[in-house]
N, C-alpha and C positions, 0 to 999 in steps of 0.2 A: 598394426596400429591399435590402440588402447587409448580408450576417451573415458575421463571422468569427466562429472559437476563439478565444479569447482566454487567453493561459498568463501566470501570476505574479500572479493575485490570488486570495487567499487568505483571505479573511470578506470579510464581505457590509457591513462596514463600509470596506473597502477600496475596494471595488466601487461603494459609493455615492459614494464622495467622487471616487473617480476619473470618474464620470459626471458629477458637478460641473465639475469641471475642464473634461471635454472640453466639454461644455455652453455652458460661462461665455465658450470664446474661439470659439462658433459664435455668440453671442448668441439664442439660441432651443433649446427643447427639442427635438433630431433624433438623438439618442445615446442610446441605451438600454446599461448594463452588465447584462447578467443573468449574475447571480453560479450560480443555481441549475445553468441548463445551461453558465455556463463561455462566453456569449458574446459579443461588442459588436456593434450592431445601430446601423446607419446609416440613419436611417428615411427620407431622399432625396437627390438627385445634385445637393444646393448646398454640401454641406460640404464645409471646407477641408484635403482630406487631408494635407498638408505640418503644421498645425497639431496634428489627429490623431499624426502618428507623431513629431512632436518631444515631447509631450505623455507618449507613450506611452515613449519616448525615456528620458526624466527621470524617467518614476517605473517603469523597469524592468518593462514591461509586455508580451509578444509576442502576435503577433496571427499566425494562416495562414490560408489560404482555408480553408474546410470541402470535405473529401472527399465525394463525390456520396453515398457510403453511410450517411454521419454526418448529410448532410441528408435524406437517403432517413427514416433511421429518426427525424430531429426532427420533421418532418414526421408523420411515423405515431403516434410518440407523440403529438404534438398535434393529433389528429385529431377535433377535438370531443368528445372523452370525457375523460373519469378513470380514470386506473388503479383496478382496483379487484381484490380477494382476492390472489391471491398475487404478480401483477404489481406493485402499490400497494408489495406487503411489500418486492419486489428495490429499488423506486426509493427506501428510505428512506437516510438518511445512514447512513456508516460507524457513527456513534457508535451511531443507533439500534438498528440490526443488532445489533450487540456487545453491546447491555445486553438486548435479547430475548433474545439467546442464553446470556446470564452466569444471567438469573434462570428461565430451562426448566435451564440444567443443577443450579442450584442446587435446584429444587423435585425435580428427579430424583435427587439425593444423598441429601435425605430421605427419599424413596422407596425407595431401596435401605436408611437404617436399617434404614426400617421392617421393610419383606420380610426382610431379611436376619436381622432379631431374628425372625419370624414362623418362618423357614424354617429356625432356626438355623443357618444355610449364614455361613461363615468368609470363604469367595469373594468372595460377594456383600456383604459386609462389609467385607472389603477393599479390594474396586471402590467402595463407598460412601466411604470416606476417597479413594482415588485422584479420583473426580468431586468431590466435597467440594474438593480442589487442583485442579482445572479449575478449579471456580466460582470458586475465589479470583483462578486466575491472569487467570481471563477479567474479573473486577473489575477487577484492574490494567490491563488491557488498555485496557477502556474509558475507566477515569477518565484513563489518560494518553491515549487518542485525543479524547476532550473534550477538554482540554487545547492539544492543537494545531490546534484551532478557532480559538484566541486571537486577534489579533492583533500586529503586531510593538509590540515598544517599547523603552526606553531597555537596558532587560538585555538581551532575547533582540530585536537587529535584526534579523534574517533570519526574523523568526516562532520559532512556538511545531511545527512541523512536526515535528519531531523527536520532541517527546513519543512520536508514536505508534510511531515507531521502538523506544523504550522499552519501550512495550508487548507488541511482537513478540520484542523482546531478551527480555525478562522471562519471556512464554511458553516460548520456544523453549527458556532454558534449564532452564525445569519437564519439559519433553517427555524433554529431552536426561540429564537428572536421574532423571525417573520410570524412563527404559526401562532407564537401569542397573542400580535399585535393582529392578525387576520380572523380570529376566538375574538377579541376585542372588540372588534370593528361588526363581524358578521352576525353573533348573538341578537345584539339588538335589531340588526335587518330582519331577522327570521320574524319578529314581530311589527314590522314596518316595513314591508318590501316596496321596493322602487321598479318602474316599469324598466324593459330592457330591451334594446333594439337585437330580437330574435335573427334575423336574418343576417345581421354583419356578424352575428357570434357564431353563428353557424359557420360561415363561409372562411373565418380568422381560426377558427379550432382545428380545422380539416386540416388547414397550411401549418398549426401551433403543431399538432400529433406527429405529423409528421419530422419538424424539424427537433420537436424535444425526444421524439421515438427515437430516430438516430442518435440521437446525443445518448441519450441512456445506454443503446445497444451498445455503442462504442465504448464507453465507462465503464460497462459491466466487466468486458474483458481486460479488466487491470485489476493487479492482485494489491496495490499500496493504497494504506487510509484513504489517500487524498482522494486517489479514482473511487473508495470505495461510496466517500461522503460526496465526492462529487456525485456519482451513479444518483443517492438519494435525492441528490438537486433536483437532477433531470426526472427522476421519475414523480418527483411531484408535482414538476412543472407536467408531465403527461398525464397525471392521473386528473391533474386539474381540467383540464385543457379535455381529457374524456368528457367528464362528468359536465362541460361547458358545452359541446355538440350535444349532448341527453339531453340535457335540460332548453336548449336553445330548440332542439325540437318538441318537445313537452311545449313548451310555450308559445309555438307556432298554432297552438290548438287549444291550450286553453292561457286562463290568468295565472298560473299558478308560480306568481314570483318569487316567493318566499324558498323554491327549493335552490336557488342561485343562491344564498347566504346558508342554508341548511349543508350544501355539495360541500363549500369552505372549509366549514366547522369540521365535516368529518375526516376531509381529506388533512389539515393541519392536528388533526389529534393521531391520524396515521402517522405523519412525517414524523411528529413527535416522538411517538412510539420506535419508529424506528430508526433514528438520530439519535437519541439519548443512550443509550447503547456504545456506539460510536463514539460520543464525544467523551462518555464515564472511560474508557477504553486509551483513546489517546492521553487523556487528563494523569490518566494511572503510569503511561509508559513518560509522561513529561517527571514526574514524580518517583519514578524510578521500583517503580512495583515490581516482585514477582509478577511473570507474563501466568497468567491465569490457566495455561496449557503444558506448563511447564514442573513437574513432580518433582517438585525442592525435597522431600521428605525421603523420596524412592531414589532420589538421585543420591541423596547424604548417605542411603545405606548401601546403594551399590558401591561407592567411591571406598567403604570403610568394608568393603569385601574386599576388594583386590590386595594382592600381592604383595607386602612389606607398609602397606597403613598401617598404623597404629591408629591413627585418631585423626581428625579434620577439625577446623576451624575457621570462621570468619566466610564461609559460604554465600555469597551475593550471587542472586543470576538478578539481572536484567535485559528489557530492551532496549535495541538501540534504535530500530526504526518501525515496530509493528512485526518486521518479518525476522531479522538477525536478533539473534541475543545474544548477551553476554555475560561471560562468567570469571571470580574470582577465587580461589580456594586455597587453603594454607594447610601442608601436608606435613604431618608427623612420623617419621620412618626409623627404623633399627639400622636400618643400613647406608653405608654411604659408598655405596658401587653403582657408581657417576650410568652404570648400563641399564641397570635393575631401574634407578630414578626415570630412565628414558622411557622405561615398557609402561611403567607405571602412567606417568604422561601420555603416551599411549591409548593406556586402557582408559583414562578418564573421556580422553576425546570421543572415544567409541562410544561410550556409555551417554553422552550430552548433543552429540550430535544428530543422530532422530528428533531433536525437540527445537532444531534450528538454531542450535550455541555454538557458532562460529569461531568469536573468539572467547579465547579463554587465555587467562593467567595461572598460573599454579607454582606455587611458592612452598620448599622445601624447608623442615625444619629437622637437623641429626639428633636423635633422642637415642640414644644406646640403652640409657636406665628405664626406658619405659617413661618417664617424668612426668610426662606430658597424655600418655595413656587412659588416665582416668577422667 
């Protein structure tokens, strides 16, 4: 048996039909697509691998060996067991992650009404609407990362991936929004501090760390925009929420109000700092940017190395969701031996796939005179 990665499918309706395929021109079941881990599985050494990658070929599909560490740990994960407690929680989908963490922040904003009407504390009323704008944001988050589960169709060809780019766009600029208006608001407190009921902030931060702690860890372990900008959510909601125990005890002992508006300022010049990044990042791949990791220059002159090039044109990579990118390129050759054009295709995939370019188009132009060479 022989297991590759397998890059460019994208639901588990994709995944089936593409093991149809491979299946239907081996005449017997020996291809497994598992969509869950992302790999194709060749279950013995009769299948017709020329079949395989012309197949794969056609329906924009890339395959690499698996790295000894990636089989190391598929292997451990499937080691006779089940995940279970908080391993079980890391392996869930994106989407699930996100709607656990949208309805803990949402029960948590309640939770600060309450207290906050309890404690009469202004603060913690405040931070009750601010979470209250998490939940929401982290709602939008989800429904558009649901979303880009979809599969493709006649509107959105290239899938529904994007959504969740949406979703991190949408966050990001709540983050980016909140920390102005809390610089806005907190500035003039540093010179005007208002007393604050130390004791209920105390005992509300212990229960806030803990519930935005989780949330963070969990976020952390997602590799898409959305978990990334969300992550930053949660960790500002924690780092806030630190710096609100400090200071709740500082205050237990002296007057010193003023660092409750001063903790604000510095924690939303953090967020800032490191959300704008993020949001410059996804703004670029909505726009259609070269991915910034990606060697358009090194790639142009490997592609004009290989074998029966004469010359390239019309070179686009983009991305398509933060992680896949995409590529088009228009190829100028001497020859037109339909075999020679296959390697070539080929060697270009070779050449773009380290850099996460999945799909790609490559379009043939017969120049015998050279014409087109200069």
């Amino acid at each position: 048996m022989t297991e590759f990665s397998i890059l460019g499918v994208h639901c588990l309706e994709c995944a089936e039909d593409l093991e149809n395929k491979l299946n239907a021109v081996q005449n017997e079941n020996i291809i497994e697509v598992d969509y869950k881990n992302q790999k194709l599985i060749l279950k013995n050494d009769t299948i017709d691998y020329s079949k395989v990658l012309k197949i794969l070929e056609f329906e924009k599909v890339s395959i690499k060996d698996i790295d000894h560490d990636d089989r190391a740990n598929h292997n451990h994960a499937s080691h006779g067991h089940d995940h279970h407690g908080l391993d079980q929680l890391v392996q869930q989908d994106t989407t699930t992650k996100i709607a656990i963490v949208f309805f803990l922040n949402l029960f948590f904003s309640v939770i600060e009404f309450v207290f906050g009407l309890l404690f009469n504390s202004m603060a913690i009323l405040t931070d009750a609407v601010h979470d209250l704008g998490d939940a929401i944001s982290i709602g939008f988050a989800w429904v558009f990362e649901k979303i880009s589960t979809k599969e493709a169709n006649d509107q959105y060809s290239f899938g529904h991936q994007r959504f969740s780019l949406l979703g991190a766009l949408f966050t990001a600029i709540v983050l980016l929004v909140g920390s102005a208006i809390v610089l806005y608001h907190s500035v003039p407190r540093v010179f005007d501090a208002e007393p604050v009921n130390n004791q209920g902030m105390f005992w509300l931060a212990i229960f806030a760390i803990l519930a935005n702690g989780f949330s963070a860890w969990l976020l952390s372990k997602g590799a898409t925009h959305n978990e990334s900008v969300l992550n930053l959510h949660m960790l500002e909601d924690l780092l806030g929420w630190v710096g609100v125990l400090l200071v709740s005890i500082i205050l237990r002992f002296t007057d010193w109000y003023f660092l409750d508006p001063l903790l604000s300022i510095v924690i939303a010049i953090f967020i800032i700092y490191k959300t704008w990044p993020v949001f410059k990042e996804t703004v670029e791949i909505f726009l259609e940017a070269t991915p910034k990791e990606v060697p358009r220059e090194d790639i142009q002159n490997q592609i004009r190395s290989i074998k029966g090039v004469t010359n390239l044109s019309h070179l686009h990579i983009w991305s398509i969701d933060g992680r896949e990118h995409a590529l088009t390129v228009t190829i100028s050759t001497d020859t037109d031996d339909a075999r020679l054009h296959t390697q070539m295709k080929e060697d270009i995939r070779k050449i773009i796939l380290p850099y996460g370019i999945t799909h790609s188009t490559i379009e043939f132009v017969y120049d015998p005179g050279h014409l087109l060479s200069s």
